[in-house]
C-alpha positions as CSV (number, residue, x, y, z in Angstrom):
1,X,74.9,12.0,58.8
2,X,72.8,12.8,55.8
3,X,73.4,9.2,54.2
4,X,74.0,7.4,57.6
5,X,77.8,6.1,56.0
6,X,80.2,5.2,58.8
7,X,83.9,6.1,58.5
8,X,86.4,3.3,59.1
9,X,88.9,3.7,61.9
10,X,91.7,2.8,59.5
11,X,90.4,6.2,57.4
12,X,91.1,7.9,60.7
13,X,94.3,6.3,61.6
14,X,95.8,7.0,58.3
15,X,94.8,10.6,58.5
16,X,96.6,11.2,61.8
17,X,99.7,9.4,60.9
18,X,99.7,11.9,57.6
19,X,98.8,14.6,60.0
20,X,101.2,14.1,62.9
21,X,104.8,15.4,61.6
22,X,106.5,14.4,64.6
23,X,110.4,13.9,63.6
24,X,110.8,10.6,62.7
25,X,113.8,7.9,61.6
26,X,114.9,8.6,58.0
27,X,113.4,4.7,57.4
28,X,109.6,5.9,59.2
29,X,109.5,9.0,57.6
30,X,109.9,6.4,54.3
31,X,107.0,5.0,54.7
32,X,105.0,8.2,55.3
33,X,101.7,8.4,53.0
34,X,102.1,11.6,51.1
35,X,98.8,10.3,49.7
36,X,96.0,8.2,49.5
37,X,92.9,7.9,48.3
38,X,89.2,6.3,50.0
39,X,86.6,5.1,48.8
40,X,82.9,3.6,49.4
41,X,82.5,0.2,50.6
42,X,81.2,-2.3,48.0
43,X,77.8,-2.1,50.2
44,X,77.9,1.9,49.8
45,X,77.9,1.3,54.2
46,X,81.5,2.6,55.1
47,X,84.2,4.5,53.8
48,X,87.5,2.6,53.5
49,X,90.7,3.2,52.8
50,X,91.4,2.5,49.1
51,X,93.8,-0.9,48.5
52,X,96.9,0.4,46.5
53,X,96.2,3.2,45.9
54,X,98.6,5.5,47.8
55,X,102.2,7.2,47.2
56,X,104.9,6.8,50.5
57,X,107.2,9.7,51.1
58,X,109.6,6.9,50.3
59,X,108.9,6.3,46.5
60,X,109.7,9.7,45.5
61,X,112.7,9.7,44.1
62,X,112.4,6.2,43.4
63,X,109.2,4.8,41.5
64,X,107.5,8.2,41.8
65,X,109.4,11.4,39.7
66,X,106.4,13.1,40.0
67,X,104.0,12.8,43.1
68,X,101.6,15.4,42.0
69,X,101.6,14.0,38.3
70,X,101.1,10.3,40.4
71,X,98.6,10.9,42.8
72,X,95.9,12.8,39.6
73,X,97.2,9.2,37.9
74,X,95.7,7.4,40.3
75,X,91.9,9.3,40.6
76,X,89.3,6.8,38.4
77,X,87.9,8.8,35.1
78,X,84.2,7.2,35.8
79,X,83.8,7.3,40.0
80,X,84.1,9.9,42.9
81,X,86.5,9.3,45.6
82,X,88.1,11.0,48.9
83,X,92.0,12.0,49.0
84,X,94.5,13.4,51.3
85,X,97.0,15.0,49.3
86,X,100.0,16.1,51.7
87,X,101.5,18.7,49.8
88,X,105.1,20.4,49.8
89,X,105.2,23.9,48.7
90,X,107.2,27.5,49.0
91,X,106.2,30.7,48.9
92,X,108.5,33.5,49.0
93,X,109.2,33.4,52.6
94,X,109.2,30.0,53.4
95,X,108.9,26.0,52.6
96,X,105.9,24.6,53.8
97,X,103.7,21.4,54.2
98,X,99.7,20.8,54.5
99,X,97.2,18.5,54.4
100,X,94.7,18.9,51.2
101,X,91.4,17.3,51.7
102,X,90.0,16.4,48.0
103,X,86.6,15.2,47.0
104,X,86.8,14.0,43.4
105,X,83.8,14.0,41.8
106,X,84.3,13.6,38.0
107,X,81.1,14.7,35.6
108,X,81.3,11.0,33.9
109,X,80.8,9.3,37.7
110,X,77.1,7.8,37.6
111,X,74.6,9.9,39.6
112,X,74.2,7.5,42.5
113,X,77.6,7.8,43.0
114,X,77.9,11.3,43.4
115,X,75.1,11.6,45.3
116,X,76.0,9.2,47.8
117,X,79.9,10.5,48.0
118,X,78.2,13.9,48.0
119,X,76.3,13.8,51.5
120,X,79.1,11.6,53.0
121,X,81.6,14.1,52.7
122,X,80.5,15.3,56.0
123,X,81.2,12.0,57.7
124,X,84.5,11.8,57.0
125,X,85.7,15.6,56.6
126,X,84.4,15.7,60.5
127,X,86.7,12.9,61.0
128,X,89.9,15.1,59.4
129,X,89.7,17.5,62.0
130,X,92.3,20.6,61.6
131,X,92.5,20.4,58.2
132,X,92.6,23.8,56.2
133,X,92.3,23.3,52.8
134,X,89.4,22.0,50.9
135,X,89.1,21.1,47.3
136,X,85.8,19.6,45.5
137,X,87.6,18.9,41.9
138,X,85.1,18.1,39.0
139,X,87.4,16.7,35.8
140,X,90.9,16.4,35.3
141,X,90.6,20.0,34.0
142,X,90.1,21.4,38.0
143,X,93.3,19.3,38.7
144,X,96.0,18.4,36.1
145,X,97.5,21.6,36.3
146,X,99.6,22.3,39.5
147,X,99.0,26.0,39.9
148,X,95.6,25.4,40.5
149,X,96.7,23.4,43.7
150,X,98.8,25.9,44.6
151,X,96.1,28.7,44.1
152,X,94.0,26.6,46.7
153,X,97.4,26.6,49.0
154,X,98.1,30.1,49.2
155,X,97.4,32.3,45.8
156,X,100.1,33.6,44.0
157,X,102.6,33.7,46.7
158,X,103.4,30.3,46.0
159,X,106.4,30.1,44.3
160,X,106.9,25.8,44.1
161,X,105.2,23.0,44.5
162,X,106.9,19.6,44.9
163,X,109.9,21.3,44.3
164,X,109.0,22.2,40.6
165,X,108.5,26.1,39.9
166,X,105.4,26.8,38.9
């Protein structure tokens, strides 16, 4: 690892519970992340799952209208960060689900910071193994807009995302 940054096992726990869809009770499938966000360590040593800063399966609907809308909400204007986005979306054929991998890395963050989140993307993205989709977003321009998201998920044969037309 370029910048010798360790991945906490909680990262890698919370990443196979969001990958794992095995068919759950209606009250586990609740507390589902459908996302989260990490981030450095104060010491810059390990990357750690964010506090608070995640949407469960189970607040859509109820504090969340909007998860997409949410989850950009909750990306900080001035600092880089890691997400797992685990988005819903159809295409003509069929609904489907998948795990996006995002590296925000706003052009207000400080250098050092995008440096450092920059060569420990490795670390962690070898951690997220199985993972197709891949998204480096650089402003709230790259992500406010859904259709982009769904570009990255399968072109233009995506029809919804989060069941909202695009």
């Amino acid at each position: 690892q370029a910048s010798g940054v360790t991945v906490n096992d909680e990262v890698i726990r919370v990443f196979n519970e969001m990958k794992v869809r095995k068919s759950s009770t209606h009250d586990e499938v609740k507390k589902r992340k459908k996302a989260v966000l990490f981030c450095l360590s104060e010491d810059r040593k390990k990357i750690i799952v964010e506090e608070g800063k995640q949407i469960l399966v189970g607040d859509i609907g109820e504090t969340v209208d909007d998860p997409y809308a949410c989850f950009v909400k909750l990306l900080p204007l001035n600092d880089c960060r890691y997400g797992l986005y685990d988005a819903t979306y159809e295409t003509k054929e069929s609904k489907k689900e998948d795990l996006v991998f995002i590296f925000w890395a706003p052009e207000s963050a400080p250098l050092k910071s995008k440096m450092i989140y920059a060569s420990s993307k490795d670390a962690i993205k070898k951690k997220f193994t199985g993972i197709k989709h891949e998204w480096q977003v650089n402003g709230l321009d790259d992500i406010q807009d859904r259709s982009t998201l769904a570009e990255k998920l399968g072109g233009n044969v995506v029809v919804s995302l989060e069941g909202k037309p695009l």
